[in-house]
PDB file of the backbone (N, CA, C, O) and the ligand in Angstrom, with CONECT records:
HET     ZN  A 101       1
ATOM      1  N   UNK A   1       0.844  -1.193   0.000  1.00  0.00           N
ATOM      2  CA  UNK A   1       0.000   0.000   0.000  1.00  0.00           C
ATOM      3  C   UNK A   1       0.887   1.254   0.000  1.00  0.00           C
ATOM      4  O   UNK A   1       1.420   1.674   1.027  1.00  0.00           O
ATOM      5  N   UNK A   2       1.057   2.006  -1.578  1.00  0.00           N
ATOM      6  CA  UNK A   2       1.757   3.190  -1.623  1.00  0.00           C
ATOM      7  C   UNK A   2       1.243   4.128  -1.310  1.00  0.00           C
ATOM      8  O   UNK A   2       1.616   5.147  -0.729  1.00  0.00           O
ATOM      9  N   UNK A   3      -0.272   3.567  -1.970  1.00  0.00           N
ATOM     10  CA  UNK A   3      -0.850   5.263  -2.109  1.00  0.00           C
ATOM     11  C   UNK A   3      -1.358   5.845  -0.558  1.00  0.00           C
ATOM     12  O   UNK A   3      -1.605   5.319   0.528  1.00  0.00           O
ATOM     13  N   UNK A   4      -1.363   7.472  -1.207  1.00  0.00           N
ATOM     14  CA  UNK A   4      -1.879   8.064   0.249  1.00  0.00           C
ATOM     15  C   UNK A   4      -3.086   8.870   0.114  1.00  0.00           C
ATOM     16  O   UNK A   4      -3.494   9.561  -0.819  1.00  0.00           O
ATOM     17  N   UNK A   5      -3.627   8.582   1.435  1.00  0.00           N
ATOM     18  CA  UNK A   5      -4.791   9.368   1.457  1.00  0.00           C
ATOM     19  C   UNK A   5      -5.235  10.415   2.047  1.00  0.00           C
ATOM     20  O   UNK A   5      -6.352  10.280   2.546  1.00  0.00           O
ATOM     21  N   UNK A   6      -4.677  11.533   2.173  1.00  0.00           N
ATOM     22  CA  UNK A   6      -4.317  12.464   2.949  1.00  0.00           C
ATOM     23  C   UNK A   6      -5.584  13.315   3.359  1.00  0.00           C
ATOM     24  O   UNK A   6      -5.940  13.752   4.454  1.00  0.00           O
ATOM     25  N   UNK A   7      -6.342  13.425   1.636  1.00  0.00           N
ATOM     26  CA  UNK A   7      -7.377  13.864   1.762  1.00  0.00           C
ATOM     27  C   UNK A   7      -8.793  13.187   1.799  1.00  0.00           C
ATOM     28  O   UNK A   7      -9.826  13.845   1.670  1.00  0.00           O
ATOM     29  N   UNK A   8      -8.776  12.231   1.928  1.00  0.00           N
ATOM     30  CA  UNK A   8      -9.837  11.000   2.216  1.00  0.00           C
ATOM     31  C   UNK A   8     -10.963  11.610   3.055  1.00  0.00           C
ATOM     32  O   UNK A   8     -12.042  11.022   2.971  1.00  0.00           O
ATOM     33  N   UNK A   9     -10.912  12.524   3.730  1.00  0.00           N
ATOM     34  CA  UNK A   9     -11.977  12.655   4.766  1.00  0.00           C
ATOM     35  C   UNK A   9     -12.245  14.105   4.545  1.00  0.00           C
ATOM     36  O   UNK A   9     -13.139  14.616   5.220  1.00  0.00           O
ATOM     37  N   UNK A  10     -11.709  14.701   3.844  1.00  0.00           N
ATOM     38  CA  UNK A  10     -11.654  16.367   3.487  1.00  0.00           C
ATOM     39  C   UNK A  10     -13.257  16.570   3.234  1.00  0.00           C
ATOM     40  O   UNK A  10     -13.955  15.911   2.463  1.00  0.00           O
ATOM     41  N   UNK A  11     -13.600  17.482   3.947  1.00  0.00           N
ATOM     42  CA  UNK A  11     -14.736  18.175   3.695  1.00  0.00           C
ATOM     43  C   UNK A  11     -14.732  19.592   2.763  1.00  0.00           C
ATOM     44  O   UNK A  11     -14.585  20.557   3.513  1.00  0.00           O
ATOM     45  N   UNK A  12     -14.822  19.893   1.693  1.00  0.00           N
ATOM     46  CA  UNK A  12     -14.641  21.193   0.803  1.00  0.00           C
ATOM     47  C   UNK A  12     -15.776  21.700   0.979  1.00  0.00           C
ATOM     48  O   UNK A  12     -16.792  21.007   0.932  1.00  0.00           O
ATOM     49  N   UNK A  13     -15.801  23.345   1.275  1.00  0.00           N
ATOM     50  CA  UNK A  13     -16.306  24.331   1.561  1.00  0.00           C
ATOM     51  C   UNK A  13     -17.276  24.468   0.372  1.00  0.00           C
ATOM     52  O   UNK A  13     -16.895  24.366  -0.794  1.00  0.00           O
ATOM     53  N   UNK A  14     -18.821  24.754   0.810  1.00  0.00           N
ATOM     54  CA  UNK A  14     -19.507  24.756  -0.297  1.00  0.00           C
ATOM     55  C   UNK A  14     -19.668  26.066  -0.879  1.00  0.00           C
ATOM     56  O   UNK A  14     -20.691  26.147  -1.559  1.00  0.00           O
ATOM     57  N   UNK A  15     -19.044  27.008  -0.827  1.00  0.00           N
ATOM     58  CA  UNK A  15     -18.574  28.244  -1.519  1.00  0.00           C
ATOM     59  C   UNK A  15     -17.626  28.021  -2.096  1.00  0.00           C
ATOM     60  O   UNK A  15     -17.825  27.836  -3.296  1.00  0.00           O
ATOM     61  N   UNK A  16     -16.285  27.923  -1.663  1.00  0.00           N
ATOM     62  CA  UNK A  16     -15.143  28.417  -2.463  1.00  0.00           C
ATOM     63  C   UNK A  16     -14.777  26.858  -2.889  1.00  0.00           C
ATOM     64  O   UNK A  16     -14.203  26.526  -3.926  1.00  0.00           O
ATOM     65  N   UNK A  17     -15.068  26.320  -2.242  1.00  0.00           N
ATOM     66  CA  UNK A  17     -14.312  24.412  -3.026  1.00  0.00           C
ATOM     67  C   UNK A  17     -13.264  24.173  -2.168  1.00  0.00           C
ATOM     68  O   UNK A  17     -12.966  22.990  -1.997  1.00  0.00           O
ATOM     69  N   UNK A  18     -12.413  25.318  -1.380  1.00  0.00           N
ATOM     70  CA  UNK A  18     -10.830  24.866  -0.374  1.00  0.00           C
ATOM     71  C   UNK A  18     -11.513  24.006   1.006  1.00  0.00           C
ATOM     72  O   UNK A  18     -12.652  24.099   1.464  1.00  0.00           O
ATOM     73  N   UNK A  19     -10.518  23.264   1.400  1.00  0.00           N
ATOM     74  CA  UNK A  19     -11.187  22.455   2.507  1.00  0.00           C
ATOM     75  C   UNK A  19     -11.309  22.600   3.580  1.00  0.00           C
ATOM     76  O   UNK A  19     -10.255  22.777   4.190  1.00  0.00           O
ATOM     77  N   UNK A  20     -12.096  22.604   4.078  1.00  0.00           N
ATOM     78  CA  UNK A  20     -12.703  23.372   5.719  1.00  0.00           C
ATOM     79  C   UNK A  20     -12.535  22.420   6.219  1.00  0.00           C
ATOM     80  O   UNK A  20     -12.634  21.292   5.738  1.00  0.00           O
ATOM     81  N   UNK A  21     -12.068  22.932   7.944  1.00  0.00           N
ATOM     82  CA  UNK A  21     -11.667  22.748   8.780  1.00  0.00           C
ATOM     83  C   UNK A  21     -12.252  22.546   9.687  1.00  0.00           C
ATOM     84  O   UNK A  21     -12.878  23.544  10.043  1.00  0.00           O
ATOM     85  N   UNK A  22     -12.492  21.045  10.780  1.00  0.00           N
ATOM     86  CA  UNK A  22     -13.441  20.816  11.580  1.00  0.00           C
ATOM     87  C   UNK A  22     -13.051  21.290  13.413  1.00  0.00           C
ATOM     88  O   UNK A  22     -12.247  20.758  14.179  1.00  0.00           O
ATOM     89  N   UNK A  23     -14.040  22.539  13.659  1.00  0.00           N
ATOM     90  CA  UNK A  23     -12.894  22.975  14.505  1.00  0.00           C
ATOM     91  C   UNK A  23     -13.534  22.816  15.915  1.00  0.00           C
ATOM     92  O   UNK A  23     -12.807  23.195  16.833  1.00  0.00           O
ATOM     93  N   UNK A  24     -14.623  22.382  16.224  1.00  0.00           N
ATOM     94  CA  UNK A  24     -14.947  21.819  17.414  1.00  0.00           C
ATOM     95  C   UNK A  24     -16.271  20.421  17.588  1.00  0.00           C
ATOM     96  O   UNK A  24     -17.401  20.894  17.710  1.00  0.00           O
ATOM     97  N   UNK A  25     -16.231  19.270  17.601  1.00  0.00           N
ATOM     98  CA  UNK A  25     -17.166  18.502  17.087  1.00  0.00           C
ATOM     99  C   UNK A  25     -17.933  18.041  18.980  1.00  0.00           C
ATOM    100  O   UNK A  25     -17.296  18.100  20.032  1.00  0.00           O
ATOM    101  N   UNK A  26     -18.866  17.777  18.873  1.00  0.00           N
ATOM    102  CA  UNK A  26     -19.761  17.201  20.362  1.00  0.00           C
ATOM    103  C   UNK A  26     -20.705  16.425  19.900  1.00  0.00           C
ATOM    104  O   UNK A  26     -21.575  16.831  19.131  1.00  0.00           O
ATOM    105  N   UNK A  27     -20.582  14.674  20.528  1.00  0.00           N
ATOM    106  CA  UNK A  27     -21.626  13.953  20.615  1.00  0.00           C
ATOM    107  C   UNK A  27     -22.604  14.202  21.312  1.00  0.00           C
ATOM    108  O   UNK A  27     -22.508  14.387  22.526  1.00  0.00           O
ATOM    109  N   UNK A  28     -24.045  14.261  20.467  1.00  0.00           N
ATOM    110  CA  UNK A  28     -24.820  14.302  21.439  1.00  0.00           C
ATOM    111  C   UNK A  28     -25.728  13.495  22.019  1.00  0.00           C
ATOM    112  O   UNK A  28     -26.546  13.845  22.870  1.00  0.00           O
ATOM    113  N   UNK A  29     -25.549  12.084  21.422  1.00  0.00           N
ATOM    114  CA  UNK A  29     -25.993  11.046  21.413  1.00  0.00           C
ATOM    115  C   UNK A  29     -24.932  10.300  20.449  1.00  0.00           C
ATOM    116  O   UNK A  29     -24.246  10.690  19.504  1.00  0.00           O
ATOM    117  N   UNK A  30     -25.152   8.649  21.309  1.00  0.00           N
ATOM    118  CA  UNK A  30     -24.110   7.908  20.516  1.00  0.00           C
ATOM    119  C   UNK A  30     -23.950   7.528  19.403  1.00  0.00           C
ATOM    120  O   UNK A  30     -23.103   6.789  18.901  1.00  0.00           O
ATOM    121  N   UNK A  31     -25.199   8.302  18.821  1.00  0.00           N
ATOM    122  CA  UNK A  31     -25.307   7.644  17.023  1.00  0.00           C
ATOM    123  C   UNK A  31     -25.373   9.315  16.349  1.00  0.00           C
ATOM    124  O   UNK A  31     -25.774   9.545  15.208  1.00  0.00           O
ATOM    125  N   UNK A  32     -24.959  10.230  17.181  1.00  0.00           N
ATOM    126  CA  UNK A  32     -25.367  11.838  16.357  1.00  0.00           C
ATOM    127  C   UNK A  32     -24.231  12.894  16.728  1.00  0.00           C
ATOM    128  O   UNK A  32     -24.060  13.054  17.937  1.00  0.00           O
ATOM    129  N   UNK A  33     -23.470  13.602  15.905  1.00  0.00           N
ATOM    130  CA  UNK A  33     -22.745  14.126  16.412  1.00  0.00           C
ATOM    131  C   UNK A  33     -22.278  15.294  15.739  1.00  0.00           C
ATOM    132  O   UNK A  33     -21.632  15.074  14.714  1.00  0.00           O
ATOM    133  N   UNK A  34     -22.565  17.273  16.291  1.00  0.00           N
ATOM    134  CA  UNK A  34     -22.346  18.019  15.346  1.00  0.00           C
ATOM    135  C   UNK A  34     -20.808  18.385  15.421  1.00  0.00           C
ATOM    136  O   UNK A  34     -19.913  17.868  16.090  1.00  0.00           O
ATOM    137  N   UNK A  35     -20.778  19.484  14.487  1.00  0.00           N
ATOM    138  CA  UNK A  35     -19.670  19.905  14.864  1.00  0.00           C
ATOM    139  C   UNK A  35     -19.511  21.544  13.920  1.00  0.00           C
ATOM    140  O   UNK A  35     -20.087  21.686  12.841  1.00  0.00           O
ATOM    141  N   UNK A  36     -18.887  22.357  14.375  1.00  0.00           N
ATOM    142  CA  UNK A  36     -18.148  23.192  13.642  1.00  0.00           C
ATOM    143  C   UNK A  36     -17.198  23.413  12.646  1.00  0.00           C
ATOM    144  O   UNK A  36     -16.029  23.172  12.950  1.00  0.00           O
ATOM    145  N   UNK A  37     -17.518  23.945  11.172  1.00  0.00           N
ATOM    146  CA  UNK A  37     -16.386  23.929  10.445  1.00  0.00           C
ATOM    147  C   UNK A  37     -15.991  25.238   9.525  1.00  0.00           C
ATOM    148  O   UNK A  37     -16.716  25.670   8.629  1.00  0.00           O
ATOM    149  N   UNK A  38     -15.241  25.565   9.746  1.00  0.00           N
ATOM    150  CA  UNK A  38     -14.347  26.548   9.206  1.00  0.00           C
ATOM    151  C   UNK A  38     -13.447  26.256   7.645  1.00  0.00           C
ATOM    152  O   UNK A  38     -12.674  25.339   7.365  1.00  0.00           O
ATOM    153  N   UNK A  39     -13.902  27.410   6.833  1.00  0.00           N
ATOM    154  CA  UNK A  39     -13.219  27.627   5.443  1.00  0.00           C
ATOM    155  C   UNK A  39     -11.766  27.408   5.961  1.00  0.00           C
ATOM    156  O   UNK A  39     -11.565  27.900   7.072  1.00  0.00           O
ATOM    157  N   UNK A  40     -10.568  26.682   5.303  1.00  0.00           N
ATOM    158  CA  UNK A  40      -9.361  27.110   5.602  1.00  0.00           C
ATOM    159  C   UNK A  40      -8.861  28.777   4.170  1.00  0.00           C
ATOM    160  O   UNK A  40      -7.863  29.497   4.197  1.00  0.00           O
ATOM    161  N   UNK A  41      -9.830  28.795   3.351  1.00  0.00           N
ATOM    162  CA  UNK A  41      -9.197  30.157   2.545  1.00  0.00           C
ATOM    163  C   UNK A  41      -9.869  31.237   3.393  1.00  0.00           C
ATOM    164  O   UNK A  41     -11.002  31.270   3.873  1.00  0.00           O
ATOM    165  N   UNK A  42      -8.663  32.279   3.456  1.00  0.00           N
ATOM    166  CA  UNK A  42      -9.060  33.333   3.816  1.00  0.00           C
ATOM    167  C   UNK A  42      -9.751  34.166   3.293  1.00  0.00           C
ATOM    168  O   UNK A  42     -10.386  34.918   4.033  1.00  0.00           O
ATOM    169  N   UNK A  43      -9.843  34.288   2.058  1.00  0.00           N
ATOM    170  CA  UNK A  43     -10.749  35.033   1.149  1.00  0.00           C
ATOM    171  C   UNK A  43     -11.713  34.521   1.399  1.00  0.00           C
ATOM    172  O   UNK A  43     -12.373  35.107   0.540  1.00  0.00           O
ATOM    173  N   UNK A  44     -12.708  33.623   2.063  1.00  0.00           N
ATOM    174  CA  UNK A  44     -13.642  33.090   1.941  1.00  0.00           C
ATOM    175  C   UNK A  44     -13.852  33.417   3.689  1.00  0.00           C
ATOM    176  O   UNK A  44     -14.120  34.503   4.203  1.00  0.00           O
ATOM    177  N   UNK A  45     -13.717  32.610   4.103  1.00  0.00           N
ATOM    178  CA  UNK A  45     -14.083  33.457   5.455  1.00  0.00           C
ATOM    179  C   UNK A  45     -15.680  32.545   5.936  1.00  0.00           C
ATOM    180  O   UNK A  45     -16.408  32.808   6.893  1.00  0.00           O
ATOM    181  N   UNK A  46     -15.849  31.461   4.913  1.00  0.00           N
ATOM    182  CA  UNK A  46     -17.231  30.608   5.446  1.00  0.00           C
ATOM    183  C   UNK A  46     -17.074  30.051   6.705  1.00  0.00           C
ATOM    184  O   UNK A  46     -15.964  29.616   7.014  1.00  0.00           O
ATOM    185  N   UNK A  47     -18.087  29.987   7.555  1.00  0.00           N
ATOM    186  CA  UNK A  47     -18.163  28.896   8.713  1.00  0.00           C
ATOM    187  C   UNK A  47     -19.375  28.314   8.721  1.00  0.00           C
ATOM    188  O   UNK A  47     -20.225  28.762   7.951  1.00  0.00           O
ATOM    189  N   UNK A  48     -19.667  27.305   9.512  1.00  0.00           N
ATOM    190  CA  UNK A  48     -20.802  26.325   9.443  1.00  0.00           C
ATOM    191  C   UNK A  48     -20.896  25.243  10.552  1.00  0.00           C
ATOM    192  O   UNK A  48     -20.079  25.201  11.471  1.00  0.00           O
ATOM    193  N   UNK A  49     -21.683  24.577  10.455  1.00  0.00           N
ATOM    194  CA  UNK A  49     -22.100  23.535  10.930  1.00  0.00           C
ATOM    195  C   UNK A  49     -22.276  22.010  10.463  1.00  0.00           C
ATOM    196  O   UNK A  49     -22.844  21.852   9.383  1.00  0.00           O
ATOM    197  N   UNK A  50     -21.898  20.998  11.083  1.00  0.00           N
ATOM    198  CA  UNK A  50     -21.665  19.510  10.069  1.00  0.00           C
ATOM    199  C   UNK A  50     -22.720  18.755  11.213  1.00  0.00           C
ATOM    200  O   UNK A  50     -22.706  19.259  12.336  1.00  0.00           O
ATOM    201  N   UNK A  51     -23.261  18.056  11.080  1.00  0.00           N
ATOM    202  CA  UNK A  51     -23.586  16.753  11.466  1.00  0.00           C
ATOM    203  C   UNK A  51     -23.429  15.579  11.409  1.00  0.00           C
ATOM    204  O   UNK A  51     -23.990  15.456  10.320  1.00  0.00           O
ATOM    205  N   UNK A  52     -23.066  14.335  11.718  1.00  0.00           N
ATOM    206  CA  UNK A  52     -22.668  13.361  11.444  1.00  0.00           C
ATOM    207  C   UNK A  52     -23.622  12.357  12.117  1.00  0.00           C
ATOM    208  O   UNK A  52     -23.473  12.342  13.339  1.00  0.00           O
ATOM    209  N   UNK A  53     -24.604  11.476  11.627  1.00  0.00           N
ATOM    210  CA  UNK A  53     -25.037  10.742  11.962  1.00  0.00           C
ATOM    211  C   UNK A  53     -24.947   9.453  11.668  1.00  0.00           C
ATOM    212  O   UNK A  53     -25.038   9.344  10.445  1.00  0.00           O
ATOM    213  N   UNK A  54     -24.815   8.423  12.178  1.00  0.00           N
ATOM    214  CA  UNK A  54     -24.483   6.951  11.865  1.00  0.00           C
ATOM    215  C   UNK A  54     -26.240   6.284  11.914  1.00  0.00           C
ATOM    216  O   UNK A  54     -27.052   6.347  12.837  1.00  0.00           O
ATOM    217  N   UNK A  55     -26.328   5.884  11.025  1.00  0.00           N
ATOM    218  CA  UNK A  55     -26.972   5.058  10.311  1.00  0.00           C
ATOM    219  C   UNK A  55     -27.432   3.652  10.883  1.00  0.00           C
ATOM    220  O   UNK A  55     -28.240   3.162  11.672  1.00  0.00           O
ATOM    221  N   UNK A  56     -26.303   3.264   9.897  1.00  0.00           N
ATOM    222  CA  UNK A  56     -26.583   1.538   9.830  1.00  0.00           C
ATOM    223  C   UNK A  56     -25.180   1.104  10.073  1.00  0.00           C
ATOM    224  O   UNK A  56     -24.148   1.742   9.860  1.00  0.00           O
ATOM    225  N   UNK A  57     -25.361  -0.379  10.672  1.00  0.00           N
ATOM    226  CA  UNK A  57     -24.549  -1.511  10.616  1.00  0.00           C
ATOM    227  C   UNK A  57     -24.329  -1.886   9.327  1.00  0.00           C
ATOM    228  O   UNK A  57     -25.109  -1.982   8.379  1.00  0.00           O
ATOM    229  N   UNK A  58     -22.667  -2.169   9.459  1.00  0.00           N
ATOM    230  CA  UNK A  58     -22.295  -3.410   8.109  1.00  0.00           C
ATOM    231  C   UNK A  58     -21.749  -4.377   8.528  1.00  0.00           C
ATOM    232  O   UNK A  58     -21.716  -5.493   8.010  1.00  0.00           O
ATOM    233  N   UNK A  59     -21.123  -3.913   9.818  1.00  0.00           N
ATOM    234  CA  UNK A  59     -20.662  -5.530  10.669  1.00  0.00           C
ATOM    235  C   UNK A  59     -20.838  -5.427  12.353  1.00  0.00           C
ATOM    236  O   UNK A  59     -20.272  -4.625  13.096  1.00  0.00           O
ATOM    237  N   UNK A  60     -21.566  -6.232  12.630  1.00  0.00           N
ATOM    238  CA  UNK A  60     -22.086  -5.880  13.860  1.00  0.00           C
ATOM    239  C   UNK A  60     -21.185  -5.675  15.244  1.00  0.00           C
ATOM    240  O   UNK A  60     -20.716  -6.778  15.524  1.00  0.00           O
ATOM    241  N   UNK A  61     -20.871  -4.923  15.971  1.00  0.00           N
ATOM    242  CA  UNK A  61     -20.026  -5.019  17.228  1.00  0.00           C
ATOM    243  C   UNK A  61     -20.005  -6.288  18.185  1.00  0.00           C
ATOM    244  O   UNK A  61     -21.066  -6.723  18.633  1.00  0.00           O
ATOM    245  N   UNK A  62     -18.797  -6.870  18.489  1.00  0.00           N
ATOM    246  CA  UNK A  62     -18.870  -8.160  19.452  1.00  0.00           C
ATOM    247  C   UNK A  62     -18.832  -7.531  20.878  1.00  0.00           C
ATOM    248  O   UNK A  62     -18.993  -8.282  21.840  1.00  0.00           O
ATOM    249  N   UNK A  63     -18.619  -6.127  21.081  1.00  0.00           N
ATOM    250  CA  UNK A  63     -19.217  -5.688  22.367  1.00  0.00           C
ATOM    251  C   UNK A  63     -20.447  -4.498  22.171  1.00  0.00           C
ATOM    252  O   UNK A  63     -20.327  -3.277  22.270  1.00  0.00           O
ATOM    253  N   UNK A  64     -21.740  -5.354  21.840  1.00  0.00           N
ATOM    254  CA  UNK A  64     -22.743  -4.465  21.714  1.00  0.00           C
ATOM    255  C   UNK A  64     -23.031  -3.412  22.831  1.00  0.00           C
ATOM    256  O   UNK A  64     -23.016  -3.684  24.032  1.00  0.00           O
ATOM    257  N   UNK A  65     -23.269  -2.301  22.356  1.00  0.00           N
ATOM    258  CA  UNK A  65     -24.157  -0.932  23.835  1.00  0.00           C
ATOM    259  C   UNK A  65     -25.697  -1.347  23.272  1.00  0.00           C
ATOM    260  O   UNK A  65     -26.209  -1.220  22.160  1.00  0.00           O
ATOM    261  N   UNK A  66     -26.194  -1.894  24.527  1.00  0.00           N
ATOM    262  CA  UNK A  66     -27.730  -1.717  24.007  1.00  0.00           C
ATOM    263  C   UNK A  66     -28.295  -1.046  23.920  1.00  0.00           C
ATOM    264  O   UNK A  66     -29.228  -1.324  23.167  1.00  0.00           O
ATOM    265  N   UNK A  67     -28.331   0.358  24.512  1.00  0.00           N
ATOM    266  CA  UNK A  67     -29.028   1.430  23.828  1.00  0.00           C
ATOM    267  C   UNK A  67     -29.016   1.652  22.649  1.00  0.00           C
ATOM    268  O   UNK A  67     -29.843   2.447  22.202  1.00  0.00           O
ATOM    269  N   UNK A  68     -27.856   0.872  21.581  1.00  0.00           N
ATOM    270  CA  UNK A  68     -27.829   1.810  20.106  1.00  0.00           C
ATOM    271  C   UNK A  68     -28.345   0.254  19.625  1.00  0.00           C
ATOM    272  O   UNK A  68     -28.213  -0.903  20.026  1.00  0.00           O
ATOM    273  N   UNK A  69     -29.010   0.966  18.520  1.00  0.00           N
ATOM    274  CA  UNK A  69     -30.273  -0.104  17.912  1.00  0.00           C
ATOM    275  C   UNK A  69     -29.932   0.764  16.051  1.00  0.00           C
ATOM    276  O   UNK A  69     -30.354   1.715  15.393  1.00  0.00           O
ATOM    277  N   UNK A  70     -28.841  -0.441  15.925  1.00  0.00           N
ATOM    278  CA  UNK A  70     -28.572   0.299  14.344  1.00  0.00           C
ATOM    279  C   UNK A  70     -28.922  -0.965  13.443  1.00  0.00           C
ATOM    280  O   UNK A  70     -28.539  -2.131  13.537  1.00  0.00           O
ATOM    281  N   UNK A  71     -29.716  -0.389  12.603  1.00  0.00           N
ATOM    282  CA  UNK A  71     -30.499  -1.567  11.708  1.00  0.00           C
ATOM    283  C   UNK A  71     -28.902  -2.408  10.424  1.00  0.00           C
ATOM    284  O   UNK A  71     -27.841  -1.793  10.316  1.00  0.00           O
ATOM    285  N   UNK A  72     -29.034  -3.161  10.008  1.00  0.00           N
ATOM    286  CA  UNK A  72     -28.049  -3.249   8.804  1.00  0.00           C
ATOM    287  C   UNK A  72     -28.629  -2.752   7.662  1.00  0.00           C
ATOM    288  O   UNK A  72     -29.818  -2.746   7.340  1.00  0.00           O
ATOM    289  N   UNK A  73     -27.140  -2.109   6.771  1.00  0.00           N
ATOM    290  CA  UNK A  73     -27.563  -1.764   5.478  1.00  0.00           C
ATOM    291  C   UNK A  73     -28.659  -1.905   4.563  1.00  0.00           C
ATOM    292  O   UNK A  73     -28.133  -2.256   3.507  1.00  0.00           O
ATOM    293  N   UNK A  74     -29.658  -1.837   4.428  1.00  0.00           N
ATOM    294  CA  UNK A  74     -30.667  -2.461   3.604  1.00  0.00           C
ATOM    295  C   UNK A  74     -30.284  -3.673   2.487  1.00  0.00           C
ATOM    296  O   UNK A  74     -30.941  -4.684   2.240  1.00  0.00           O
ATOM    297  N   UNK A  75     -28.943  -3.216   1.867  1.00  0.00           N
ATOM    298  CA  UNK A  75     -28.472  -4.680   0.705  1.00  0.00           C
ATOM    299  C   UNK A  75     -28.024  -5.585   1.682  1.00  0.00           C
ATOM    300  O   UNK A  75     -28.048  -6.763   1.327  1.00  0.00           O
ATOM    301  N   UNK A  76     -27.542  -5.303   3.038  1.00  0.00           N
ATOM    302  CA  UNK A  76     -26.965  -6.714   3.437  1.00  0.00           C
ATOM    303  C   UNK A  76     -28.613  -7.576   3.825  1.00  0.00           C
ATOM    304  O   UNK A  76     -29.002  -8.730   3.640  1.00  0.00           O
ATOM    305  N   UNK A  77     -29.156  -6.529   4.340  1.00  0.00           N
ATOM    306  CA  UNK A  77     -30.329  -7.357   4.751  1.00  0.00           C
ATOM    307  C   UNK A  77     -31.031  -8.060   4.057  1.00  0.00           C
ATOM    308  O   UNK A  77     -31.577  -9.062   4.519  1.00  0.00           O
ATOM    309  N   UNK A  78     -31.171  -7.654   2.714  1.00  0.00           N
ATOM    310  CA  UNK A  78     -31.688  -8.012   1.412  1.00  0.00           C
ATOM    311  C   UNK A  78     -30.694  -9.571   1.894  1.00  0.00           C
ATOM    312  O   UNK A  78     -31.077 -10.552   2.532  1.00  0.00           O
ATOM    313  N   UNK A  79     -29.521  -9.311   1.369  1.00  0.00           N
ATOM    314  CA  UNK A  79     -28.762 -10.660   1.373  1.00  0.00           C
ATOM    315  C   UNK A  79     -28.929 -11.744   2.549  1.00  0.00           C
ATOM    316  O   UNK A  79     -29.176 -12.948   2.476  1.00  0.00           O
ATOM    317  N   UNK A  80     -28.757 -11.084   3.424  1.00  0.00           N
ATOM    318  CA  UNK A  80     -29.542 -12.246   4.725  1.00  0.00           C
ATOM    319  C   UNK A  80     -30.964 -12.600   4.704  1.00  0.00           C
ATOM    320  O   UNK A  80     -31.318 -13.578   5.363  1.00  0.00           O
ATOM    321  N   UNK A  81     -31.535 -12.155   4.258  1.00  0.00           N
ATOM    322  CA  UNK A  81     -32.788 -12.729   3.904  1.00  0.00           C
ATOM    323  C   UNK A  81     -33.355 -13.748   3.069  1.00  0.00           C
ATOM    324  O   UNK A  81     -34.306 -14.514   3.230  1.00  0.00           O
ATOM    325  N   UNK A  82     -32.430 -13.545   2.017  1.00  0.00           N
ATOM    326  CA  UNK A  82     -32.373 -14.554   0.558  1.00  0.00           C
ATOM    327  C   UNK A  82     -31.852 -15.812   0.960  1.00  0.00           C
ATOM    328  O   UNK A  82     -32.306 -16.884   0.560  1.00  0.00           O
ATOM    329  N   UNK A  83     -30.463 -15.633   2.113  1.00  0.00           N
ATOM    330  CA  UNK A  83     -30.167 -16.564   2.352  1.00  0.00           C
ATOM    331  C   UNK A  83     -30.772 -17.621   3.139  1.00  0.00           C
ATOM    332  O   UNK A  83     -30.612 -18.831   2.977  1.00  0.00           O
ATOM    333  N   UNK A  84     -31.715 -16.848   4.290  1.00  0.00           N
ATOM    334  CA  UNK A  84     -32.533 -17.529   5.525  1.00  0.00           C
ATOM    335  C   UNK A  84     -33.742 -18.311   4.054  1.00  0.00           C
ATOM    336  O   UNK A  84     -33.928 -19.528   4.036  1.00  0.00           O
ATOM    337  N   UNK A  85     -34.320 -17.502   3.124  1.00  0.00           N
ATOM    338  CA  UNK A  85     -35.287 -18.194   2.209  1.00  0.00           C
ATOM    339  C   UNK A  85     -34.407 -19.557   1.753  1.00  0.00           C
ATOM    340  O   UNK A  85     -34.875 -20.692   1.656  1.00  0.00           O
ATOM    341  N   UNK A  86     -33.471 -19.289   1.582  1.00  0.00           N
ATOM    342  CA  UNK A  86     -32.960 -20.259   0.628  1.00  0.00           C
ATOM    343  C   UNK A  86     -32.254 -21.555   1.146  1.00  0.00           C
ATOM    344  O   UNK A  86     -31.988 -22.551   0.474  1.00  0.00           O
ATOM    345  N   UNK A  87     -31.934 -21.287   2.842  1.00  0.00           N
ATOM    346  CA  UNK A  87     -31.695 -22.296   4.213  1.00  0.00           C
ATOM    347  C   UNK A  87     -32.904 -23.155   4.298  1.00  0.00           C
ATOM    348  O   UNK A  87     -32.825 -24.379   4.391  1.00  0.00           O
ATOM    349  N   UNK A  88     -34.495 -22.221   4.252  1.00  0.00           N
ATOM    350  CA  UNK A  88     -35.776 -22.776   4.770  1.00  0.00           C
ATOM    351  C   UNK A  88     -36.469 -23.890   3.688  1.00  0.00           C
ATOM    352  O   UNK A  88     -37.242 -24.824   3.900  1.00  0.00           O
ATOM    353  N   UNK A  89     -35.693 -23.253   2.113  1.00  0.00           N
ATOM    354  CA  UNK A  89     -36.413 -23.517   1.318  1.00  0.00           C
ATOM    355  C   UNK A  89     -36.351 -24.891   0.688  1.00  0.00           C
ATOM    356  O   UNK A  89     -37.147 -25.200  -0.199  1.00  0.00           O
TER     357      UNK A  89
HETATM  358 ZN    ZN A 101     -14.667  28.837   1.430  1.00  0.00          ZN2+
END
């Protein structure tokens, strides 16, 4: 593995396109979480707000929190389903 991914997670500013900067984030629940983000161009001068919410499962935790109740992907479920038909069938 050469390649790099430096910018893999870059969020670009929906004004100017340069990549903003996440400059204070707080869970507020274990599946929701905002945060603050800042233009890094100075000519631009945008700030904002991000949210991040988690969804779904794609592989389930072997130390579950039971409070969080995350459904799976809809295609995996599709696929576990076909398979339970096709176990029964
Ligand atoms: Zn900007």
């Amino acid at each position: 593995m050469s390649m790099q991914h430096h910018n893999k997670h870059r969020i670009p500013c929906p004004h100017c396109g340069e990549s903003a900067r996440i400059r204070k984030s707080q869970g507020l629940t274990p599946v929701y979480r905002e945060a603050i983000i800042e233009c890094r161009n100075e000519d631009c001068g945008w700030r904002g707000k991000v949210s991040i919410e988690i969804t779904h499962t794609i592989a389930p935790s072997d130390i579950p929190n039971p409070t969080v109740v995350l459904p799976f992907v809809p295609r995996i479920q599709e696929l576990v389903m076909a398979q339970k038909a096709l176990a029964t069938a």
